[in-house]
C-alpha positions as CSV (number, residue, x, y, z in Angstrom):
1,X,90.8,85.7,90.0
2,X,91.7,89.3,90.8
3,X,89.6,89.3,94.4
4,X,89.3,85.9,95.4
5,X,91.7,83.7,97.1
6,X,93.0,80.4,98.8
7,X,92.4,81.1,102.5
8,X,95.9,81.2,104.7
9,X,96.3,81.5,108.3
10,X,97.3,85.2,108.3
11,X,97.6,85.7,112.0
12,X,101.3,85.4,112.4
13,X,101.4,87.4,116.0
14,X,99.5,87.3,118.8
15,X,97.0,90.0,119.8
16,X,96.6,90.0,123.4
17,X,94.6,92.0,125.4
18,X,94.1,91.7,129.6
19,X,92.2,93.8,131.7
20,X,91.1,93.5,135.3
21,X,90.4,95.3,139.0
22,X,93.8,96.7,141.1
23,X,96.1,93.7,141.9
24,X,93.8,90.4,139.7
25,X,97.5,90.0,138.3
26,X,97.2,91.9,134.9
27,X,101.0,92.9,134.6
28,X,101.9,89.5,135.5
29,X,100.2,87.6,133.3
30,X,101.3,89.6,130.4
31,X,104.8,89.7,131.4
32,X,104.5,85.5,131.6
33,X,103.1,85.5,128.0
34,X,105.4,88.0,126.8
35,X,108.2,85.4,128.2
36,X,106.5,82.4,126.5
37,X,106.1,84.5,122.8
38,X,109.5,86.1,123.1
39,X,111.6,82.4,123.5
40,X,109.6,81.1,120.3
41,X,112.1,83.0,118.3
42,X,114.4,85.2,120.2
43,X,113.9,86.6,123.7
44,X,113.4,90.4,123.5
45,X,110.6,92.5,125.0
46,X,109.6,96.3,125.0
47,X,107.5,97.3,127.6
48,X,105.4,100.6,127.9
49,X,105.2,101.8,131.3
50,X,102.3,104.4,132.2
51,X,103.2,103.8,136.3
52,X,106.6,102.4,136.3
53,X,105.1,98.5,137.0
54,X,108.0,97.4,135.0
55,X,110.2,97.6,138.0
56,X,109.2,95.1,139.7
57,X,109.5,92.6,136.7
58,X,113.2,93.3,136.0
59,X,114.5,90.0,137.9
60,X,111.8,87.9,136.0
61,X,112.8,88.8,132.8
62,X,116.4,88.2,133.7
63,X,115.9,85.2,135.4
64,X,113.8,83.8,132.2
65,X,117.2,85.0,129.7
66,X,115.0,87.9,128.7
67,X,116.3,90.9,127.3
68,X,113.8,93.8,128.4
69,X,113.7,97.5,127.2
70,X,111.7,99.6,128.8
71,X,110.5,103.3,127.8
72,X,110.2,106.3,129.8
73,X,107.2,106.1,132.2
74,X,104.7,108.5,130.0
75,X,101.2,108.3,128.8
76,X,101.6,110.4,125.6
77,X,99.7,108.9,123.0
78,X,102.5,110.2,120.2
79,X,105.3,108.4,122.3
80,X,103.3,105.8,122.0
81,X,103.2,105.0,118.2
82,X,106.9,105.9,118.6
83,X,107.5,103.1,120.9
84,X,105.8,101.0,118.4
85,X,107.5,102.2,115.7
86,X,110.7,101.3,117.0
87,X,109.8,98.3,118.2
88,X,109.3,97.0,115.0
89,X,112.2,98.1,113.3
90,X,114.7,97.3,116.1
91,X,112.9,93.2,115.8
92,X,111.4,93.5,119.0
93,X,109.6,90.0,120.0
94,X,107.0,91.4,122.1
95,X,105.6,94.7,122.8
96,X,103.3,95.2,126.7
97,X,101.7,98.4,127.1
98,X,100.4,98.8,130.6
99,X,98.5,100.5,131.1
100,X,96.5,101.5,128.2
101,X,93.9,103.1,130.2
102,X,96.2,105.9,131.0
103,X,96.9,106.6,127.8
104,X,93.4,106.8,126.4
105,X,92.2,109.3,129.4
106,X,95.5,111.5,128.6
107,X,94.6,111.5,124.9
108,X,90.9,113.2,126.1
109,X,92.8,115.3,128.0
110,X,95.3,116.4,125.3
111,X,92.3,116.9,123.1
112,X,90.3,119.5,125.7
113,X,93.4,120.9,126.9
114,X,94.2,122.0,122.9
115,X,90.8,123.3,121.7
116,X,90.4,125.1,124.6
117,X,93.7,126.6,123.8
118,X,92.1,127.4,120.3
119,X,88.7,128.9,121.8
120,X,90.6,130.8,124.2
121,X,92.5,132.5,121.2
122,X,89.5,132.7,119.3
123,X,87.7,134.5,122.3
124,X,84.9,131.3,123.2
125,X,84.5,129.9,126.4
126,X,86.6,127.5,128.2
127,X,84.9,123.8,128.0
128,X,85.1,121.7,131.4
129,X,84.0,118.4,129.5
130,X,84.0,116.3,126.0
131,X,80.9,116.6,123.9
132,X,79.6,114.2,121.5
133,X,80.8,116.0,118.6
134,X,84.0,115.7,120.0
135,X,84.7,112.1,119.6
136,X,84.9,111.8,115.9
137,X,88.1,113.9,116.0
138,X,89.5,111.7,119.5
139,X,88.6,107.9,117.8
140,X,90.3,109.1,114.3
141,X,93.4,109.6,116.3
142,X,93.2,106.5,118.3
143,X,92.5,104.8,115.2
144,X,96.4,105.2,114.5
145,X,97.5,103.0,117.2
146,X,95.0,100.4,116.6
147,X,96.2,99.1,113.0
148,X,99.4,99.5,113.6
149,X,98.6,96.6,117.2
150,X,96.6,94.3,114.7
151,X,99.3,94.4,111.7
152,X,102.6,94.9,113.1
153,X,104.9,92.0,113.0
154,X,105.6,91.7,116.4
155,X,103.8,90.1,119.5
156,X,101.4,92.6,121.2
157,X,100.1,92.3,124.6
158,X,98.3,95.5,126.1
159,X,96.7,95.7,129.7
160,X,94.3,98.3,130.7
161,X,92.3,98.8,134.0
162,X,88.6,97.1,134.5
163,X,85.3,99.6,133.6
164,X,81.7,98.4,134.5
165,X,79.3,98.4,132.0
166,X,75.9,100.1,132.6
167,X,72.4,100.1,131.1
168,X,68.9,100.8,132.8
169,X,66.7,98.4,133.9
170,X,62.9,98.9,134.7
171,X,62.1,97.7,138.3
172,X,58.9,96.0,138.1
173,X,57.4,97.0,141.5
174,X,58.0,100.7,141.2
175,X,58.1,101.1,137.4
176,X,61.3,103.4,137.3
177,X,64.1,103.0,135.2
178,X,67.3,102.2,137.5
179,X,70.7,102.4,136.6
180,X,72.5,98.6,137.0
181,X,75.7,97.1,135.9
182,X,75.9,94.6,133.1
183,X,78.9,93.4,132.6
184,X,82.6,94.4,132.1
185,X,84.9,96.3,130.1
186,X,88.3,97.3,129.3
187,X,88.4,100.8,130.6
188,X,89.9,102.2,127.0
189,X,88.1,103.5,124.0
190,X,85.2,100.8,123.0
191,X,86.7,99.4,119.7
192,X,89.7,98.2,121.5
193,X,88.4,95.4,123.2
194,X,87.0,94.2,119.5
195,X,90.3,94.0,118.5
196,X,92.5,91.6,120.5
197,X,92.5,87.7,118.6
198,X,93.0,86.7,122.9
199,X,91.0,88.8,125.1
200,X,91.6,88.0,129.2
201,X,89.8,89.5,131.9
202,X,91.9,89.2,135.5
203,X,90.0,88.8,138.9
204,X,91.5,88.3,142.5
205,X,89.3,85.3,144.3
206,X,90.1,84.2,147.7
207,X,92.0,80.6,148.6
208,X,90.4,79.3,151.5
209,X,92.8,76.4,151.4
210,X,95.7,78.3,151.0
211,X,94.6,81.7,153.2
212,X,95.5,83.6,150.6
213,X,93.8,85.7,147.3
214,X,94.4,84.2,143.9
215,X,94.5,85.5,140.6
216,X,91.9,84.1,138.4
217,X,91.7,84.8,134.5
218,X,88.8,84.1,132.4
219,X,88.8,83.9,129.1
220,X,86.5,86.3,127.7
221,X,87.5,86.0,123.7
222,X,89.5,83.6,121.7
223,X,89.0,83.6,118.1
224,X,90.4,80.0,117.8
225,X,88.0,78.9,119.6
226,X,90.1,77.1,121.6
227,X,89.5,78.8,125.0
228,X,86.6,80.6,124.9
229,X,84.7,80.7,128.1
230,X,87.4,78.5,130.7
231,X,88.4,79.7,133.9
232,X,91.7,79.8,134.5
233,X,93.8,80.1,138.4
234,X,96.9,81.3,138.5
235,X,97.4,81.4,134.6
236,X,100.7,81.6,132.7
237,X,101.9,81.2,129.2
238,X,101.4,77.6,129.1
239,X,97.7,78.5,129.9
240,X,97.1,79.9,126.7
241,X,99.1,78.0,124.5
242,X,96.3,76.4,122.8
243,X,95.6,79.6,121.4
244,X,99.2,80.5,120.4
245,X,99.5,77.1,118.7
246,X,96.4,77.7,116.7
247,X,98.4,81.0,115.3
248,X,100.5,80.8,112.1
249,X,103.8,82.1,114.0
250,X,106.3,82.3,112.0
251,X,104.6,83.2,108.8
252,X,103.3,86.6,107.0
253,X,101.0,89.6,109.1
254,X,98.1,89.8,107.6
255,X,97.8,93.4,106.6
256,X,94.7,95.8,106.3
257,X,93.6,97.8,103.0
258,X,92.3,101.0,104.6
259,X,92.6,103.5,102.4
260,X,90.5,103.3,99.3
261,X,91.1,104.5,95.7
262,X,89.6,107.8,94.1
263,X,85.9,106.7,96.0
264,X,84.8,110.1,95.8
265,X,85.2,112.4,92.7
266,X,88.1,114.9,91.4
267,X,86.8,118.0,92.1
268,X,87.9,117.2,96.5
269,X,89.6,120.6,97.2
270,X,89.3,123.8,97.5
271,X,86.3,124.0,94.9
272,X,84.8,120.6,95.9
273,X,83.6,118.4,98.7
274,X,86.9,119.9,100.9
275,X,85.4,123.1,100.4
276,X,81.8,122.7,101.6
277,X,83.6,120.2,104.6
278,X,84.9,123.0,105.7
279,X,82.3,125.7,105.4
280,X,79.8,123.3,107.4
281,X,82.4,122.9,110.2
282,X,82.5,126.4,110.1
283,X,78.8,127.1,110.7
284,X,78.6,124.2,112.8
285,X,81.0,126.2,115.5
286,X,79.0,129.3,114.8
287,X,76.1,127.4,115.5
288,X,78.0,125.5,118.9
289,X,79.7,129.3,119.9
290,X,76.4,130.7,119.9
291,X,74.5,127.6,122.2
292,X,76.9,128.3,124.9
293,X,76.9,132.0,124.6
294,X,73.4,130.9,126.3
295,X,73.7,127.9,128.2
296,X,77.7,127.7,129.2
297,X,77.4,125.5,131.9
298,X,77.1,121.6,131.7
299,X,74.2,121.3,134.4
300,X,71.5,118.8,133.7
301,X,69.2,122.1,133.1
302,X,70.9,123.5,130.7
303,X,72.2,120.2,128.7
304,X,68.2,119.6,128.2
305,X,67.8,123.3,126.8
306,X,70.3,122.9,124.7
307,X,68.8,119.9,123.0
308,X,65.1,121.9,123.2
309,X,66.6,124.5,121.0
310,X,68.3,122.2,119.0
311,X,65.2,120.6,118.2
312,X,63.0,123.6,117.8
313,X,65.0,124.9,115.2
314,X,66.5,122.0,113.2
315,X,63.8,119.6,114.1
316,X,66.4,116.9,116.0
317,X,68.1,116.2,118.9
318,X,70.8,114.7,116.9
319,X,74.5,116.5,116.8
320,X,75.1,114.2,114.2
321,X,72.4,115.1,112.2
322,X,73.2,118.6,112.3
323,X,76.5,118.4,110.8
324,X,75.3,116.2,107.6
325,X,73.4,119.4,107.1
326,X,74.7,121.2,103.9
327,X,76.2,124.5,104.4
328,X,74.1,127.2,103.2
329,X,71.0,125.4,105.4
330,X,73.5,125.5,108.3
331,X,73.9,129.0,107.4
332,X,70.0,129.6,107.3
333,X,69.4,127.5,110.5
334,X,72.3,130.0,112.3
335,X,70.5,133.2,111.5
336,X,66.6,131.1,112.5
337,X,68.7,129.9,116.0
338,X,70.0,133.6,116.4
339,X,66.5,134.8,116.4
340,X,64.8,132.1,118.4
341,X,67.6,133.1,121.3
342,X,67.1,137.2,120.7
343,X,63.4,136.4,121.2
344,X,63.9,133.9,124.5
345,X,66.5,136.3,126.0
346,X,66.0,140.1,124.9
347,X,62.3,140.6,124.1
């Protein structure tokens, strides 16, 4: 069989992820895990330091016959995969990135900070915030830190700072929608926290026997199954060695097959699909360029016009719909928008 297979425990490393408030013992914990996985073979960590939290750890890794390297405190997302990188080929045991919040806000920030940089050349408007069309282009980049943390060989334990989750809620006396928590996140981009095989989220509770606050870890994800749902006080390695036990340590990374083979046809270039990807983004900035010629700020007033005109002309409110559009109706739907707005604005 060409497709099919035996089944083998291809989980060599563990994929660790913790998240939690200011001071629920994130840094740590991963630090006492990192300990535990780095003495099942040698006894070397990297650690990835956003605030310089790696200080204080220096005499626990020594006293545990540790040997830590540390990187320069940064929260470039290309020094980043670096570290990684190198990580790997020096045979690191364990990699901890804390925090990886920090290094998913500085991406956004790299992101504006550069295309305004291009507008500005281009003579458009400065942009004070992400839009949704925006994302594609940030998660694509992200996306090459993510497989390299699930198929690495190496031990991989990132932390990242707690987000609450919200949705609306009707309120059955008044019949509004309100705004309410539901739940928690790791602050980072959303796939992330799909991704760890050992996801932890930290809390601080108070000790009333012992006057004092505790750090309490509950376990939000464990694929083995082994964990799933337990509470955990003051947690250390041997806390989650069920789930370490259940890995095949030792043995061979699994490894992903993202990129497929000749999917789409030959003729991708400069007279094919490439082509018309690239006219269509074209008109789609025309089409963006000339929106906030109009409506330039990001008030509530004029986020709503924008998606009136939007829908008036290409009959949706959907960005995403817009771009699927081919280009030569993009082109038609630009001149259509450019005399809706002459009409609105100069009749």
């Amino acid at each position: 069989m060409q497709f099919l297979k035996k089944p083998t425990n291809r989980q060599a490393y563990a994929k660790v992820g913790i998240y939690g408030d200011t001071g629920s013992g994130k840094t740590t914990t991963a630090a006492k895990i990192g300990i535990g996985l780095a003495h099942i073979k040698g006894n070397r960590i990297a650690f990835f330091d956003t605030e310089g939290g790696s200080d204080y750890l220096i005499k626990t890794f020594e006293s545990n016959n540790v040997e830590l390297f540390v990187s320069d405190i940064s929260r470039d997302f290309r020094y980043l995969l670096n570290f990684v990188k190198e990580a790997v080929k020096e045979n690191i045991d364990v990699i901890i990135v804390d925090s990886i919040t920090h290094i998913w806000k500085q991406l956004q920030k790299d992101y504006l900070d550069e295309l305004n940089e291009r507008n500005l050349k281009n003579g458009r408007k400065k942009r004070f915030a992400l839009e949704f069309q925006d994302w594609r282009f940030i998660k694509d980049r992200w996306q090459e830190f993510t497989d390299p943390y699930l198929t690495s060989p190496i031990h991989a334990v990132i932390c990242g700072r707690m987000a609450q989750i919200y949705d609306y809620q009707e309120n059955e006396s008044t019949g509004k929608k309100e705004l309410i928590t539901n739940g928690t996140k790791m602050s980072t981009e959303k796939e992330l926290g799909y991704e760890p095989s050992l996801l932890i989220e930290m809390m601080k509770e108070f000790d009333k026997d012992k006057n004092r606050l505790v750090n309490k870890a509950i376990i939000e994800k464990d694929r083995t199954d082994q964990l799933n749902g337990k509470i955990f006080y003051m947690p250390d390695y041997q806390t989650f060695k069920p789930h370490f036990d259940f890995l095949n340590i030792g043995g061979t990374q699994m490894s992903i097959k993202a990129k497929s083979e000749q999917v789409f046809s030959d003729d991708i270039g400069d007279d094919g699909f490439g082509a018309e990807r690239r006219k269509r983004d074209i008109w789609c900035e025309e089409i963006q360029g000339l929106i906030l010629k109009y409506f330039p700020s990001q008030s509530a007033e004029d986020k709503k016009a924008k998606a009136d005109l939007i829908e008036e002309v290409f009959g949706t409110r959907s960005w995403t719909k817009v771009e699927s559009m081919n280009s030569e109706d993009l082109k038609l739907k630009f001149d259509e928008l450019k005399n809706v707005l002459d009409k609105k604005f100069h009749s």
